[in-house]
MINU-626756 format. One record per residue (C-alpha): residue number from 1; residue in three letters; chain; x, y, z. Coordinates in steps of 0.1 Angstrom, whole numbers. Layout:
<atoms>
+-----+-----+-------+-------+-------+-------+
!   n ! res ! chain !    xx !    yy !    zz !
+-----+-----+-------+-------+-------+-------+
! NUM ! ALA !     A !     X !     Y !     Z !
...
+-----+-----+-------+-------+-------+-------+
</atoms>
This chain:
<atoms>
+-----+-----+-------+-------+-------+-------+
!   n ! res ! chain !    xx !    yy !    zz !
+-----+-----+-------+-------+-------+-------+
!   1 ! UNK !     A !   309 !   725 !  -144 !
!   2 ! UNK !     A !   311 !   760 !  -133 !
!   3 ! UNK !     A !   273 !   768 !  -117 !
!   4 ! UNK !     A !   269 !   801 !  -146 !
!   5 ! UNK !     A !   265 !   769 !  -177 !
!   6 ! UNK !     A !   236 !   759 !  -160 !
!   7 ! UNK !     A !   217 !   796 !  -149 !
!   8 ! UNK !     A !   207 !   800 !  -184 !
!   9 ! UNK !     A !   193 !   837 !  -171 !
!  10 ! UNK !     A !   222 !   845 !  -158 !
!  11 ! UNK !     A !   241 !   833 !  -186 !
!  12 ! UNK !     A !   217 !   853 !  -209 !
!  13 ! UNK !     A !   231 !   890 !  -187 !
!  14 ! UNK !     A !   266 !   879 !  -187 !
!  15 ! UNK !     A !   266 !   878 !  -225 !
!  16 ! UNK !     A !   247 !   912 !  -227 !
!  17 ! UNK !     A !   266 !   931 !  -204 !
!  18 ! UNK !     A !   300 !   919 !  -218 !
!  19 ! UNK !     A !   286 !   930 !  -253 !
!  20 ! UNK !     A !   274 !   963 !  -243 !
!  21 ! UNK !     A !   305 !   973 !  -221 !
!  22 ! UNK !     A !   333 !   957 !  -246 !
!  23 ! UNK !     A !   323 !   941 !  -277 !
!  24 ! UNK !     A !   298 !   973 !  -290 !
!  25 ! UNK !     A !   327 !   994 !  -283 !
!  26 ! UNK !     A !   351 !   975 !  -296 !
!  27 ! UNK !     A !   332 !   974 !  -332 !
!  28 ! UNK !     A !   328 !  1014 !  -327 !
!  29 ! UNK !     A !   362 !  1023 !  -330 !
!  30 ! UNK !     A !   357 !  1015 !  -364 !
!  31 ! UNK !     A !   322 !  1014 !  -377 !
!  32 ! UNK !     A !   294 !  1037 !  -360 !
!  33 ! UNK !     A !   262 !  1013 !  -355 !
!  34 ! UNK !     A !   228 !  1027 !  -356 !
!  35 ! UNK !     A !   193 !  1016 !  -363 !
!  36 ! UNK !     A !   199 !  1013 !  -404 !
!  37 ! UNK !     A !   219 !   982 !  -401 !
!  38 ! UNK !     A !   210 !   944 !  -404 !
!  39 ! UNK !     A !   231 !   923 !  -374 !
!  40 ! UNK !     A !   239 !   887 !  -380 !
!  41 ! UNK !     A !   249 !   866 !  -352 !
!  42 ! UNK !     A !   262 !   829 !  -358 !
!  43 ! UNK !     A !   260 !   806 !  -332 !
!  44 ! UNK !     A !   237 !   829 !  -313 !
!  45 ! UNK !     A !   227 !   811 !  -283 !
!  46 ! UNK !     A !   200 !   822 !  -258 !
!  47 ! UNK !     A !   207 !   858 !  -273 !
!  48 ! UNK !     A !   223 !   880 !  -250 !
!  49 ! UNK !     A !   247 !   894 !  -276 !
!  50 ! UNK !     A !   221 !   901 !  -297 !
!  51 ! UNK !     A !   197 !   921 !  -274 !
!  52 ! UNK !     A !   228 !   946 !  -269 !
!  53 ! UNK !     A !   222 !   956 !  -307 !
!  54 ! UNK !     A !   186 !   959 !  -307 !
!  55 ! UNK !     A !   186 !   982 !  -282 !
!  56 ! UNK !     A !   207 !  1004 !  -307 !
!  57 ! UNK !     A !   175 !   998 !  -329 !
!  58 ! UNK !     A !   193 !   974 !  -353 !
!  59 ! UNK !     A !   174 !   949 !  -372 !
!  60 ! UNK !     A !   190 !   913 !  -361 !
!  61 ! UNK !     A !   189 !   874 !  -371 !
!  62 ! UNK !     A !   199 !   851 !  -349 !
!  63 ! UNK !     A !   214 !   815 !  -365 !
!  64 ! UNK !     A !   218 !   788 !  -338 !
!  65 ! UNK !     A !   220 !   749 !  -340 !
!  66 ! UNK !     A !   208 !   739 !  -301 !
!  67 ! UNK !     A !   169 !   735 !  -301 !
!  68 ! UNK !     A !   164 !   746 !  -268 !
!  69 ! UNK !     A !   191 !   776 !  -267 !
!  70 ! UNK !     A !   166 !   786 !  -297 !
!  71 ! UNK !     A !   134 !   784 !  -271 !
!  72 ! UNK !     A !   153 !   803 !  -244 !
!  73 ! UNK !     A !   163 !   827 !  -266 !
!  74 ! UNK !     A !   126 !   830 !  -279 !
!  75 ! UNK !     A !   116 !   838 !  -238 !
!  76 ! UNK !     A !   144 !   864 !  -230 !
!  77 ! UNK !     A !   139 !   882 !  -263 !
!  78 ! UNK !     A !    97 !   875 !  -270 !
!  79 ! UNK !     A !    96 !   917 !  -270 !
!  80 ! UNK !     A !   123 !   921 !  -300 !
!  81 ! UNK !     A !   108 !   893 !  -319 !
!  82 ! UNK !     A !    72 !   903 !  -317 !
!  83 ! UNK !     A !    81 !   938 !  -328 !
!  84 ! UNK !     A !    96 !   922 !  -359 !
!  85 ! UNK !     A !   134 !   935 !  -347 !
!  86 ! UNK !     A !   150 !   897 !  -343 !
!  87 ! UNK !     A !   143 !   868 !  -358 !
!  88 ! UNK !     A !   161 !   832 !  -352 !
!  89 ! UNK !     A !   169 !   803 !  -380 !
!  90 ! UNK !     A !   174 !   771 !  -359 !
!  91 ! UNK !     A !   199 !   756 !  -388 !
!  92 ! UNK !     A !   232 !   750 !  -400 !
!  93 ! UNK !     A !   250 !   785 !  -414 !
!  94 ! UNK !     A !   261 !   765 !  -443 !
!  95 ! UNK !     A !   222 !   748 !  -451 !
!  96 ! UNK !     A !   207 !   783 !  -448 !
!  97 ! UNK !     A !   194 !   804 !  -480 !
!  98 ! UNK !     A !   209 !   842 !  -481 !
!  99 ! UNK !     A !   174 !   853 !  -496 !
! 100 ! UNK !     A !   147 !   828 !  -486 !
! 101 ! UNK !     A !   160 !   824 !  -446 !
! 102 ! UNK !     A !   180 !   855 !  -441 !
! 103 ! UNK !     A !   162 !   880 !  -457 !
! 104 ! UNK !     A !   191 !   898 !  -474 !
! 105 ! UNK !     A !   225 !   910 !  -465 !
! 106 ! UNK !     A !   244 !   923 !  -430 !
! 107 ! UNK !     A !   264 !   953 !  -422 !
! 108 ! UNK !     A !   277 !   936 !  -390 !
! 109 ! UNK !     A !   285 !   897 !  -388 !
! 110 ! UNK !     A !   290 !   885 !  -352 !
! 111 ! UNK !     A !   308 !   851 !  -340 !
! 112 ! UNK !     A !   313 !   853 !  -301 !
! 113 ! UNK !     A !   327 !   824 !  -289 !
! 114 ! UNK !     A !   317 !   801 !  -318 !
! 115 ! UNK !     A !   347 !   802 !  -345 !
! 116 ! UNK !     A !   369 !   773 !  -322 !
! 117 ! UNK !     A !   338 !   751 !  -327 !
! 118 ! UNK !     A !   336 !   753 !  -362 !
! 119 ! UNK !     A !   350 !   727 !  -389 !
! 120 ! UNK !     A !   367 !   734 !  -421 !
! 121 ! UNK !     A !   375 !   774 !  -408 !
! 122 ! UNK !     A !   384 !   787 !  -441 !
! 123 ! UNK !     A !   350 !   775 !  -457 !
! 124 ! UNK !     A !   334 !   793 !  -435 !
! 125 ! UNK !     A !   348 !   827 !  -442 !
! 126 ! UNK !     A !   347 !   824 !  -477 !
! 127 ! UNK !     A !   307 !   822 !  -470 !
! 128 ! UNK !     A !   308 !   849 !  -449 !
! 129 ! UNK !     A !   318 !   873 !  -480 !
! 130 ! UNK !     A !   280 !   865 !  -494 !
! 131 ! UNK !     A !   265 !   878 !  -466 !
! 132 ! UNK !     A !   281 !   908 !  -463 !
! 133 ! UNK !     A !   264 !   937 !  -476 !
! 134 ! UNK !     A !   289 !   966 !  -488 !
! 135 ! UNK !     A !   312 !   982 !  -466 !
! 136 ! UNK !     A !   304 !   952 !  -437 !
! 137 ! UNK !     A !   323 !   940 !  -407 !
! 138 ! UNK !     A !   330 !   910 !  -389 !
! 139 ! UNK !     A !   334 !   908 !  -350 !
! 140 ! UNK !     A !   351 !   878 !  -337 !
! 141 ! UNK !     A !   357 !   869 !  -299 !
! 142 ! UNK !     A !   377 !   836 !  -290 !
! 143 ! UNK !     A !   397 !   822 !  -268 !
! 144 ! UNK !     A !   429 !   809 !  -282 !
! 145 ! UNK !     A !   435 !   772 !  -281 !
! 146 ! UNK !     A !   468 !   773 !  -259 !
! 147 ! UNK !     A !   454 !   795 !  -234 !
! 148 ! UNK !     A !   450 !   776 !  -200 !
! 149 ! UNK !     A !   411 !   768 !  -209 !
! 150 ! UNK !     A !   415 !   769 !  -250 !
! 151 ! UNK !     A !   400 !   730 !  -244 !
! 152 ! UNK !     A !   369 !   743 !  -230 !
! 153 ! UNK !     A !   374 !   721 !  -202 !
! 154 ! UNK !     A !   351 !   742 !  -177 !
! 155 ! UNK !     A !   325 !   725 !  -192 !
! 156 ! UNK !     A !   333 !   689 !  -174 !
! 157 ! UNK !     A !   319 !   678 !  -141 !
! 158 ! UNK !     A !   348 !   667 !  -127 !
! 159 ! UNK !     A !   380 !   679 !  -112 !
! 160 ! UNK !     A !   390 !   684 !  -148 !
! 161 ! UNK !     A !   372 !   714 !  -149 !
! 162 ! UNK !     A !   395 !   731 !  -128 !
! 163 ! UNK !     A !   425 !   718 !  -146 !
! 164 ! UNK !     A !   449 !   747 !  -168 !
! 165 ! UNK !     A !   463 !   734 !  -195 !
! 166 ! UNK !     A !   450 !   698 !  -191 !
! 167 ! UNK !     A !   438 !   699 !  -229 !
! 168 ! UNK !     A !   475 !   707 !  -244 !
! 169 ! UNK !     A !   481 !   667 !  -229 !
! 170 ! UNK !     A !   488 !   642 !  -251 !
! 171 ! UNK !     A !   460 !   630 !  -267 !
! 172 ! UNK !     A !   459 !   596 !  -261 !
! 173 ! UNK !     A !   463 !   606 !  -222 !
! 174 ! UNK !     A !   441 !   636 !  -227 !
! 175 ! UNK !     A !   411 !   612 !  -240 !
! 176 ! UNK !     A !   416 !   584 !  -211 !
! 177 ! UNK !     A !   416 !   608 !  -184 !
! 178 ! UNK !     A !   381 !   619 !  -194 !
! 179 ! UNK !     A !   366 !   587 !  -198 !
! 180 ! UNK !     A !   379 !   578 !  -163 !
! 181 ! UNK !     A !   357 !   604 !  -152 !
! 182 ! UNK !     A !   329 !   599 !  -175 !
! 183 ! UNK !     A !   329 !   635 !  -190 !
! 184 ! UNK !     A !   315 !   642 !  -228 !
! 185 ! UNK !     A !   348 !   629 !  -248 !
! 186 ! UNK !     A !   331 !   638 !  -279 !
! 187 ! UNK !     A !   320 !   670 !  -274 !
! 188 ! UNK !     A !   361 !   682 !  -259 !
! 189 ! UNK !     A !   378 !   664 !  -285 !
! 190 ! UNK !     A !   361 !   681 !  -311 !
! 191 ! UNK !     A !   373 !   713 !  -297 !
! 192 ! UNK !     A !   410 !   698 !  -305 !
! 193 ! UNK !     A !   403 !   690 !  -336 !
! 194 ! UNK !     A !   386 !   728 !  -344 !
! 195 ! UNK !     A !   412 !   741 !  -325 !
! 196 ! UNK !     A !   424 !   779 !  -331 !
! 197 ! UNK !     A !   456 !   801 !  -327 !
! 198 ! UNK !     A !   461 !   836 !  -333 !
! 199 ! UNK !     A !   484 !   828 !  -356 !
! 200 ! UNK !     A !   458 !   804 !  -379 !
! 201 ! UNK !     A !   433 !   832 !  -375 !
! 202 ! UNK !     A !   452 !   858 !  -392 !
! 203 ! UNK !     A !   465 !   836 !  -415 !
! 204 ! UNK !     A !   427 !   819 !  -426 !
! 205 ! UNK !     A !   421 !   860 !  -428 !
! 206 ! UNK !     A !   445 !   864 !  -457 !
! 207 ! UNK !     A !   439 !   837 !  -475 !
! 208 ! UNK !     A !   405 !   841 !  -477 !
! 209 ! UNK !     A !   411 !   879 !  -488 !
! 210 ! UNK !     A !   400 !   896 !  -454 !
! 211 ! UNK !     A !   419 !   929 !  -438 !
! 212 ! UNK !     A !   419 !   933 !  -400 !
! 213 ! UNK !     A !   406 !   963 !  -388 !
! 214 ! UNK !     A !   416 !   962 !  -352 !
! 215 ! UNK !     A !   428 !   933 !  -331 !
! 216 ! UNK !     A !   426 !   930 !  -289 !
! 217 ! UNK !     A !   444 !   904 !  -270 !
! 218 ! UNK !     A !   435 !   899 !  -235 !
! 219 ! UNK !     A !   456 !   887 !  -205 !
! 220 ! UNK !     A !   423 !   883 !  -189 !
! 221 ! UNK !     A !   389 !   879 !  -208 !
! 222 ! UNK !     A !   364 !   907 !  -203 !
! 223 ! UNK !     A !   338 !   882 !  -193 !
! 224 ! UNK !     A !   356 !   870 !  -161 !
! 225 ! UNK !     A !   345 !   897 !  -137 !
! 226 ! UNK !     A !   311 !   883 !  -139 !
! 227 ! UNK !     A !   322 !   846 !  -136 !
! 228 ! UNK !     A !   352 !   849 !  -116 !
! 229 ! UNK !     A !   353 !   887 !  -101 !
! 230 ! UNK !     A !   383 !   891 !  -121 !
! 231 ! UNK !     A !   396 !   928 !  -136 !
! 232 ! UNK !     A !   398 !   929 !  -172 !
! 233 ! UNK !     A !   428 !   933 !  -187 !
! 234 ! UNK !     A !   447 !   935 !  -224 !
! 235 ! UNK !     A !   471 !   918 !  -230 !
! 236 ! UNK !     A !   513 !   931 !  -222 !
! 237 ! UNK !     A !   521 !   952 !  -255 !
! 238 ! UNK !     A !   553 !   925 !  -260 !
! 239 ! UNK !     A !   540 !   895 !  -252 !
! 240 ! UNK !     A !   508 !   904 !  -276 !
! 241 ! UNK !     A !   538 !   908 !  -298 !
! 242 ! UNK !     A !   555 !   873 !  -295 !
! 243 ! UNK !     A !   538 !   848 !  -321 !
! 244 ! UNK !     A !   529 !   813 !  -304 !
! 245 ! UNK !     A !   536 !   821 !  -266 !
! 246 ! UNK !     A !   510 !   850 !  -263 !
! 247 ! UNK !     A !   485 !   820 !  -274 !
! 248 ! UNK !     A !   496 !   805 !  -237 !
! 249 ! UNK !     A !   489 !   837 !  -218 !
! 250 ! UNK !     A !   460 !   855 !  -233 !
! 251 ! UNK !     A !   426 !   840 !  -227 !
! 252 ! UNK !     A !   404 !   860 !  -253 !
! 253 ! UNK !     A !   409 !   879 !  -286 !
! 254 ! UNK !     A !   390 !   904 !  -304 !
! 255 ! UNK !     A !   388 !   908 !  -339 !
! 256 ! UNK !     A !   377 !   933 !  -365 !
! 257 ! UNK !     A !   377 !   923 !  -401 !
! 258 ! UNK !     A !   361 !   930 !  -432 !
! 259 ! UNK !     A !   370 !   919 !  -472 !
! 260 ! UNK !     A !   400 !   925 !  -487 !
! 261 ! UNK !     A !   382 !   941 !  -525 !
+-----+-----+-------+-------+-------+-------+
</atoms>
């Protein structure tokens, strides 16, 4: 496991700074944010995503399933929340009431990270229309599931943490080789079985009546020049352009997207 899972601080700055130097600007080219809007982040973690918003003045909701991501969150962000500008909903995004836990409608929906985890895709953004207030926009970040560490792998403590591709391996091989090595089977098979391309992003989009508004493919995710040192970069303009083998090569998407009617 790279050391940055476990410095939950540091953790906390890597999220902000990556959504103030990418994702906010990213969601400007289309929508102008300012202190009027209600932000909505799913699967919110300790929070650093959201703090880049409240510093723009918006009013924000945090949803989040892990206990104690919900208590560190409540540390790095006691300022926002005692001022009444965040509040967090440890709970299920399906289990929670649009009126009684989140207070009303959103101009901005934010999933960083988070759709790959999440079963039954397509339910989910047919719920996502009821919590959009008029004219609101979706942000999704992910890394496709093909890309060299789609299987979220750098979570293990092994070797296997260090392994491209290892996850595209059979899965019968796949599941033995991390038992050998006593690493959390569960929680990396789920992460097959949630799995995510470009292609079945776009695709869940139309179906469930949802226009993109802008799309960014990156050969290397924004977030690696604080893990890695690593220069961002977008994605080669043809090989963004190549269904299925861009899914090998680009390790973090950008979406934009907003309903159809």
């Amino acid at each position: 496991m790279f050391e940055f899972h476990q410095d939950r601080n540091r953790y906390f700055q890597i999220q902000y700074e990556n959504a103030v130097r990418y994702v906010l600007p990213f969601i400007e080219q289309s929508v102008s944010i300012n202190s009027n809007m209600r932000v909505l982040e799913i699967g919110a973690g300790e929070g650093g995503v959201l703090r880049a918003f409240t510093e723009r003045g918006c009013k924000t909701v945090g949803v989040e399933l892990d206990p104690l991501r919900v208590e560190w969150a409540c540390g790095f962000l006691w300022e926002e929340i005692g001022r009444g500008q965040l509040f967090y909903i440890e709970k299920d995004i399906y289990k929670t009431d649009l009126i009684q836990d989140l207070k009303g409608g959103f101009d901005i929906i934010l999933l960083k990270d988070v759709i790959e985890h999440i079963h039954d895709q397509p339910k989910l953004f047919r719920l996502l229309h009821s919590l959009l207030n008029p004219q609101g926009v979706i942000f999704f970040g992910f890394p496709p599931w093909q890309m060299p560490f789609g299987g979220h792998q750098q979570i293990a403590r092994s070797f296997i943490s260090r392994l491209p591709y290892i996850h595209l391996l059979p899965l019968t091989l796949y599941k033995a080789l991390l038992r050998i090595n006593n690493e959390p089977v569960d929680e990396l098979i789920e992460i097959r079985q949630t799995r995510i391309s470009i292609e079945k992003f776009e695709s869940i989009c139309s179906a469930t009546d949802y226009v993109i508004l802008q799309r960014l493919h990156y050969l290397i995710n924004p977030i690696y020049q604080w893990k890695f040192g690593w220069k961002p970069r977008q994605q080669f303009t043809w090989l963004a352009a190549i269904p299925w083998l861009r899914n090998y090569f680009t390790t973090c998407v950008y979406y934009l997207i907003k309903p159809a009617k």
